[in-house]
C-alpha positions in Angstrom: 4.6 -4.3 -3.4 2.4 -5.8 -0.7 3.3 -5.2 2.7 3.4 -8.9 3.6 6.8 -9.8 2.1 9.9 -9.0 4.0 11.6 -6.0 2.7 15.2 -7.2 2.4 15.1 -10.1 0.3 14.3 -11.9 -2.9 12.7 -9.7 -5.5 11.2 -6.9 -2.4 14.6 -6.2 -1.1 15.6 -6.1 -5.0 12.6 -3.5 -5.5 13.0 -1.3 -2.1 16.9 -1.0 -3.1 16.0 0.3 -6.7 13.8 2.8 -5.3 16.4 4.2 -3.0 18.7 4.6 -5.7 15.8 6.4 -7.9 15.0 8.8 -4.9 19.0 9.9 -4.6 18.9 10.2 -8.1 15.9 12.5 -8.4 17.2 14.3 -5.2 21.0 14.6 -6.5 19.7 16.2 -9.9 17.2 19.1 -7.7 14.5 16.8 -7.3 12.1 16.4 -4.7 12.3 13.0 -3.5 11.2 10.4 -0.6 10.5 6.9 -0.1 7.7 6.0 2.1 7.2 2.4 3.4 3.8 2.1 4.1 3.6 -0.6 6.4 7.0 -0.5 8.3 7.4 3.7 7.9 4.1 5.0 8.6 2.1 2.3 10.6 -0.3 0.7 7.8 -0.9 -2.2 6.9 -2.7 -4.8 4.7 -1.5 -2.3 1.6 -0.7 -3.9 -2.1 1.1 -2.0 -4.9 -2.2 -1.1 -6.0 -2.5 1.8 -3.0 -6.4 3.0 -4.0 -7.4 -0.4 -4.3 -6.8 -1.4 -0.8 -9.5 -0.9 1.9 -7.1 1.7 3.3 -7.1 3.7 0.6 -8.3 6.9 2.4 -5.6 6.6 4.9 -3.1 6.4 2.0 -4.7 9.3 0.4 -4.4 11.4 3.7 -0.8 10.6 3.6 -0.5 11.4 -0.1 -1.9 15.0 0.7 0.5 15.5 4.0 3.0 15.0 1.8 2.3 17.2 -1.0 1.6 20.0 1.4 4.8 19.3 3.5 6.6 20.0 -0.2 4.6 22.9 -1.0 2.5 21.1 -4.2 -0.8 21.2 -2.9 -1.7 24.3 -4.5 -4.7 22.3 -6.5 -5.6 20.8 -2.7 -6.2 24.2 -1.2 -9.7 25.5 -0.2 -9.0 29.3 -0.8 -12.6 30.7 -0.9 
């Protein structure tokens, strides 16, 4: 979802609330789960729900591999040499 809509109502807030249930769900069954607001949680904006699309898109990346490595999956990531 674009960062431009509110994220408490119509069809957003609908969206937002879905994907908090789906993160305690994942996490309650073992999972590894977060939600991360782009725009409102981590300080960018001008983001669409197409995340590598957007000008930003290295920025979004950047916060893709924090993340993995904060969890411990960025074995792939690593430069072992």
């Amino acid at each position: 979802m674009g960062d431009h809509h509110a994220e408490d109502v119509g069809l957003v807030g609908l969206y937002v609330r879905q994907s908090r249930l789906v993160v305690d769900l994942i996490n309650g069954l073992g999972g590894q789960a977060e939600l991360l607001m782009l725009a409102n949680g981590m300080g960018l904006r001008k983001n669409t729900h197409i995340a590598f699309a957007d000008e930003n898109n290295e920025s979004v990346a950047e916060l893709m591999e924090e993340w993995l490595m904060r969890v411990g999956l960025d074995v792939g990531l690593r430069n072992e040499t």
